[in-house]
C-alpha positions in Angstrom: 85.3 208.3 188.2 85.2 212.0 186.9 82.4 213.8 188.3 80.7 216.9 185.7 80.0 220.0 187.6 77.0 220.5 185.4 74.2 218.5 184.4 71.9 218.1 181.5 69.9 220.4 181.7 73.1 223.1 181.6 74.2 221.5 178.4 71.0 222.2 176.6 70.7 225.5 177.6 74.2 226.0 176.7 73.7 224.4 173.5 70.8 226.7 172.9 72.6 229.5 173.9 75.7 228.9 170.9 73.0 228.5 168.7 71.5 231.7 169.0 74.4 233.7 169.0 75.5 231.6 165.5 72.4 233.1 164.1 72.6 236.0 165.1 76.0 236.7 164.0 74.9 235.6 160.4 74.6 238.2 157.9 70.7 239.2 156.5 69.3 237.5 153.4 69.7 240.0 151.5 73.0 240.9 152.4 74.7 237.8 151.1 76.4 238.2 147.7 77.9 234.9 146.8 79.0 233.8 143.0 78.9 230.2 142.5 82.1 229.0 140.5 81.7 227.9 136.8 82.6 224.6 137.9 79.6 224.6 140.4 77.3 225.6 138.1 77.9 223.2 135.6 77.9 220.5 137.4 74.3 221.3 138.4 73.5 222.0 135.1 74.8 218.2 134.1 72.6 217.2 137.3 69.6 218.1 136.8 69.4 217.5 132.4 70.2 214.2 133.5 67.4 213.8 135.8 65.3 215.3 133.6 66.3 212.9 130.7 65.8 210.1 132.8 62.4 210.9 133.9 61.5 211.5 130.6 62.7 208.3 128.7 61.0 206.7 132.1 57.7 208.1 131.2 58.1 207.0 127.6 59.5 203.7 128.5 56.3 202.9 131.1 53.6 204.0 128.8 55.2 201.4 126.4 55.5 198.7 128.6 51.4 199.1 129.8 50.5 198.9 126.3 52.8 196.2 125.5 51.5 193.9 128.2 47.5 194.9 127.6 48.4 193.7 124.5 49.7 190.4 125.2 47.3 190.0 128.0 44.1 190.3 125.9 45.1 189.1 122.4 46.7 186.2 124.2 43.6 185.1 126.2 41.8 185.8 123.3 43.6 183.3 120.7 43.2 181.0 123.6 39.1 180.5 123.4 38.8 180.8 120.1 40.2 177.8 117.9 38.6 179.0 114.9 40.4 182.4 115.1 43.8 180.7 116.1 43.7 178.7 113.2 42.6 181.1 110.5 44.4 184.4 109.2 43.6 187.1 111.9 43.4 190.3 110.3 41.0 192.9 112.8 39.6 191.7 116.5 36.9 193.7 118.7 37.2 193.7 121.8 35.3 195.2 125.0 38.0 197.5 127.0 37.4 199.6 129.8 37.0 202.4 127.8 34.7 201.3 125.2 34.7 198.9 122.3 38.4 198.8 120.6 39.7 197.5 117.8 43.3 195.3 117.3 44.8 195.3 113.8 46.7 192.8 113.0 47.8 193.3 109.2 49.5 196.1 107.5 47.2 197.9 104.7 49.1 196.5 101.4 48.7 200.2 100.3 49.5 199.0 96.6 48.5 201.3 93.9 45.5 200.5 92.4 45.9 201.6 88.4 43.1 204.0 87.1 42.3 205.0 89.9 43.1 207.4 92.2 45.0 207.9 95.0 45.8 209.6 98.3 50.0 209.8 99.5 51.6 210.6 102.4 55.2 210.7 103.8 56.8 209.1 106.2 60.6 208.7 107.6 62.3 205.5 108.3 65.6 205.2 110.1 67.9 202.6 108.0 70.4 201.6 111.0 70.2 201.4 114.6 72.8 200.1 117.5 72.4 196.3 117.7 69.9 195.4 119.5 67.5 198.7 119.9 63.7 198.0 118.7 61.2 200.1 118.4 58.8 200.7 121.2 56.7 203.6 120.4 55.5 205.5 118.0 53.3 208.4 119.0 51.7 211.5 116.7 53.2 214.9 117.2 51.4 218.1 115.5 51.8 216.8 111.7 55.0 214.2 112.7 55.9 211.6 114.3 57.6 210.2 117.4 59.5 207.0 117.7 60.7 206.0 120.5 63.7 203.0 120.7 64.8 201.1 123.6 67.5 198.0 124.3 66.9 195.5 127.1 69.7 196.5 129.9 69.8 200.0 129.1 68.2 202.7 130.9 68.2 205.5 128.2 66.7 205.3 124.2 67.1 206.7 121.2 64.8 209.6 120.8 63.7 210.1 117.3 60.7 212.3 116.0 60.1 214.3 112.4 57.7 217.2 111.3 57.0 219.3 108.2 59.0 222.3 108.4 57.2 225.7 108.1 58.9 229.3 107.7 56.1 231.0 109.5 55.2 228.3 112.5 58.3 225.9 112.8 57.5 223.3 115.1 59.2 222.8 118.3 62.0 220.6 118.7 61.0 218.4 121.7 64.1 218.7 123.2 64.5 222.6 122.8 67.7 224.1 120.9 70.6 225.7 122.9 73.1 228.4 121.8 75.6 226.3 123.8 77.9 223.7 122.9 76.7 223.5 119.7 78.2 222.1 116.8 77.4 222.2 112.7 77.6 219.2 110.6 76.3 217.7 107.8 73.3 215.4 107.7 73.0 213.8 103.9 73.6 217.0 102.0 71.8 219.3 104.9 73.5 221.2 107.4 72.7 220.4 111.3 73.3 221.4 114.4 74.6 218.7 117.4 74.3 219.8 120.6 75.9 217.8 123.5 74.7 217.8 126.5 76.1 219.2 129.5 76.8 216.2 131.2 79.1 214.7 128.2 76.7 211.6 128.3 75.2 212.2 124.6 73.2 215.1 122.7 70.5 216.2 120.3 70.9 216.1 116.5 68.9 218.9 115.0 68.2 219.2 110.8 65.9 219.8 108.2 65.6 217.6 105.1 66.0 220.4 102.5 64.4 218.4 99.8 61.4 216.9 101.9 61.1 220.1 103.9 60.8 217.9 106.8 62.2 218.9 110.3 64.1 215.8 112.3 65.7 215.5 115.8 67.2 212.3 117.6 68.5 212.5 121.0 70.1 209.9 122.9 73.2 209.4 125.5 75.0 207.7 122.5 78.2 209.2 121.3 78.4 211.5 118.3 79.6 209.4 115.8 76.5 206.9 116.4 74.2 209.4 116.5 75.4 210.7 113.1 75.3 207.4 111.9 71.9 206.8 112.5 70.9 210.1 111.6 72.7 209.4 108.2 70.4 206.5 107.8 67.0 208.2 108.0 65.5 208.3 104.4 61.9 210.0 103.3 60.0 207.5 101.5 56.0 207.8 100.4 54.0 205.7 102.4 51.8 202.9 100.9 49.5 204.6 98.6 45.8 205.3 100.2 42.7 204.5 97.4 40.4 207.1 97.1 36.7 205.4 98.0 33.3 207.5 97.8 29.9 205.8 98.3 27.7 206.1 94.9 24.6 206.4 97.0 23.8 208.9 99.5 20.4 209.6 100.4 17.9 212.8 99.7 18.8 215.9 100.5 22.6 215.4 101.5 25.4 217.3 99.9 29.0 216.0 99.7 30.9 219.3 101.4 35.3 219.4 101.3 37.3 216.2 101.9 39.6 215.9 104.6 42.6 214.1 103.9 45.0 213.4 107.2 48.0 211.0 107.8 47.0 207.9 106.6 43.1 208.2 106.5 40.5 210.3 104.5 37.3 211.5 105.8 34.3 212.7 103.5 31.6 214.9 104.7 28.0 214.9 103.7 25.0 217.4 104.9 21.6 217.9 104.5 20.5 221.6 105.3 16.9 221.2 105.9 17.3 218.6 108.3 20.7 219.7 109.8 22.3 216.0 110.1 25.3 215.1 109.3 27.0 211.8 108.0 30.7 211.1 107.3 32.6 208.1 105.7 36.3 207.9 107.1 38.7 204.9 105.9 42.4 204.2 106.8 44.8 201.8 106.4 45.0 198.6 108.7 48.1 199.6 110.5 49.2 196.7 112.6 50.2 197.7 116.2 50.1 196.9 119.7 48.2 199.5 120.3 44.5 199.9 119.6 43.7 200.9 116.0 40.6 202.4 116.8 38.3 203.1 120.0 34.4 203.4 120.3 33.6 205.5 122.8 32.3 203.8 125.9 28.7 206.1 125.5 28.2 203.0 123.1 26.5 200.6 124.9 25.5 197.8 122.2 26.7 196.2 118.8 25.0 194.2 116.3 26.4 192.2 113.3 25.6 193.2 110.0 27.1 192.2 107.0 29.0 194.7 104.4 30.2 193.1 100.5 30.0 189.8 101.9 32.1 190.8 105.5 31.1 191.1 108.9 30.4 194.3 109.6 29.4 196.1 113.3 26.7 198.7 113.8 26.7 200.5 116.8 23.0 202.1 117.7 22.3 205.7 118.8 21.5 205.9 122.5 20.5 209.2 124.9 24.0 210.0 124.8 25.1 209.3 121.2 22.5 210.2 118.8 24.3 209.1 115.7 24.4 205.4 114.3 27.7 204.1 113.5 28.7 201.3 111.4 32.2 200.1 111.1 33.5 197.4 108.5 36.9 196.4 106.3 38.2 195.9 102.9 40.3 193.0 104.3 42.2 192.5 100.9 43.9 195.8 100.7 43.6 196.2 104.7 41.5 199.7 104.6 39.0 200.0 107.8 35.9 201.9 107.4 33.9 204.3 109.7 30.1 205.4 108.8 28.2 207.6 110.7 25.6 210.0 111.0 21.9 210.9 111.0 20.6 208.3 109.5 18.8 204.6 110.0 20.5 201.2 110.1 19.1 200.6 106.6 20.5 203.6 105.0 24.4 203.3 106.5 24.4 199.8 105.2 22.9 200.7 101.8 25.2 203.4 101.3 28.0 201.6 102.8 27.5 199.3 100.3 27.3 201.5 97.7 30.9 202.5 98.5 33.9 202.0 95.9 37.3 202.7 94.3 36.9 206.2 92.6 38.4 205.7 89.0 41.1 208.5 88.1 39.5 210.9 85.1 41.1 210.4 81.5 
């Protein structure tokens, strides 16, 4: 057997020893001047949009999911116990969640137009055709548009889709930014777009404004061009269901109605009384039926009682230390509008003037 003239401990120092004088011979930090090749670069570039992409649509995709199931946990158990429910038309549930009292909407507000009176519209974009088998798992508000959000079962990227009114002076951002790179014009129903593909050749980002809406849309997906113009193509502007316009007839001494506020798909009307500084506001929406809470009370609210409103269960919600308004919440269940009173005032009054509440008729 061969016999080593040196032993461990040599090899490690000599080991040690190379190393040092590796280092050593190295040039200082700042005297490296290296150019990574185009090639390089790009691929990076197609490295790290991708991972960004995917974390993205995973974030999207697991908020979805969580609401999805809460959903189907709690109406489900819900249906279970309650025979009565189960067999009748559901149309609005309560429920006690973690934070706070919410409520599930199970109808869509008709939104039909009432004639003679008057009425509140709004707009809204609807995409006509999708790849088979893509639903639609999200929908979130963005700054005055909206988000959508569609995934298939099997595939790890959605469609990206989300819309905003277009202003001159304060456009709003395009969620997936807008390169000067690879980008391409076409034409989008009449309006010229800009496609962008991304870097990694695995889809892009449709940018346009609907010249005759003035509304702003972007879709974003790793589908080819051709779908994604497709679907884009498909996207009309319609008027949502038309929103009734509802004041109360009755509001007690001393308050003044003060400017209406009229959002996406709800109204909200102000009243104040000076001497006394309180406030009180009536809000009504459409039903919209969702897997995701229509409306939350906020956990400060510790207690509900049933009242009832034109014949309907209704809810009132006491003042405590840490609300010290009254709140009374009810529905016109035959045109699917939901109802939100609150302010300064006593449970006698919000039901009185809750009551008094109806369909403003349009001046001749």
């Amino acid at each position: 057997m061969n016999q080593f003239p040196f032993t461990e401990a040599d090899l490690q120092a000599a080991a040690i020893a190379v190393s040092d004088s590796m280092l050593k011979s190295l040039p200082e930090p700042d005297g490296i001047e290296h150019e990574f090749s185009e090639r390089f670069l790009a691929k990076m570039d197609a490295l790290l949009l991708k991972d960004r992409r995917r974390r993205r649509m995973r974030s999207i995709a697991r908020r979805a999911a969580m609401i999805a199931l809460a959903a189907l946990l709690s109406v489900g158990a819900w249906l279970a116990v309650d025979a009565q429910a189960r067999d009748a038309l559901v149309k609005w549930a309560r429920e006690l969640s973690g934070n706070g009292f919410a409520y599930r909407f199970f109808v869509t507000g008709t939104g039909k137009e009432l004639p003679g009176y008057s009425v509140f519209r709004d707009t809204r974009c609807v995409i006509g055709w999708l790849p088979e088998g893509y639903d639609d798992q999200q929908h979130d508000y963005y700054d005055n548009g909206k988000i959508h959000y569609f995934v298939k079962k099997g595939i790890a990227e959605g469609i990206f889709f989300s819309w905003a009114f277009y202003d001159e002076e304060a456009p709003p951002p395009f969620y997936y930014g807008v390169q000067e790179e690879n980008v391409q014009r076409v034409r989008i129903r009449g309006n010229v777009g800009e496609y962008i593909s991304d870097s990694d050749g695995t889809g892009g980002a449709l940018h346009w404004v609907d010249k005759k809406s003035g509304i702003q849309m972007e879709i974003h997906s790793a589908l080819d061009r051709k779908t994604m113009l497709r679907i884009a193509k498909s996207v009309t502007v319609e008027e949502t269901p038309d929103l009734p316009e509802y004041a109360p007839a009755w509001i007690p001494a001393g308050f003044v109605a003060k400017d209406i506020t009229q959002g996406r798909n709800y109204c909200a009307r102000p009243y104040w009384n000076a001497d006394t500084r309180s406030r009180v506001q009536l809000t009504y929406s459409f039903m919209r039926a969702s897997q995701e809470y229509g409306y939350l009370v906020d956990r400060s609210r510790d207690s509900v009682e049933t009242v009832t409103i034109w014949g309907h269960t209704a809810d009132f919600y006491p003042s405590n230390a840490d609300t010290p308004y009254n709140l009374l919440i009810w529905a016109e269940e035959d045109l699917g509008i939901f109802f939100r009173l609150e302010g300064g005032l006593s449970k006698e009054e919000l039901v009185r003037m809750a009551e008094s509440v109806a369909l403003v008729e349009t001046p001749d």
